[in-house]
C-alpha positions, 0 to 999 in steps of 0.5 A: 527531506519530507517525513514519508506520508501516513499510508492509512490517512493517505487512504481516507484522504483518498475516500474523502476527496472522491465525495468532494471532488469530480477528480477520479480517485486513485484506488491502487498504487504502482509499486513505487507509490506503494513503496513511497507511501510506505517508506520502503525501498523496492528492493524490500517490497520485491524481498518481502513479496519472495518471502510471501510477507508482501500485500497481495498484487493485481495485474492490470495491462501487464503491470502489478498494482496494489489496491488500497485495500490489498495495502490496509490489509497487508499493513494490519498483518505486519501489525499483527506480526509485530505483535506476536499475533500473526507468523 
């Protein structure tokens, strides 16, 4: 089994590869992805979202998608709930 992956290295590996690299950069996750990227189950990302504590989401053709910049900021407040700065 492969450890998950850093979600905020995966971001700035992202950026990186769009200045080296003709390929279209990804700049919003599927709920999957997002849910892999960040080693949750989608039964928490849809408990956390009930709850209001989930990142911000977008519809595009009828699908939610979470922009990279909607995860960095949803991860610097479970940061910041984590240490006591944020409810």
């Amino acid at each position: 089994m492969m450890p998950p992956s850093n979600p905020t290295t995966t971001a700035e590996n992202i950026m990186k590869q769009t200045a080296t690299s003709t390929t279209v950069p990804v700049l919003a996750f599927s709920v999957e992805d997002f849910c892999q990227a960040h080693a949750m189950s989608r039964f928490t990302f849809y408990r956390l979202q009930k709850n209001g504590r989930g990142p911000r989401v977008m519809r595009v053709d009828g699908r939610q998608r979470i922009s990279v910049e909607a995860a960095a900021d949803w991860r610097r407040q479970m940061e910041e709930a984590g240490q006591g700065k944020a409810a």
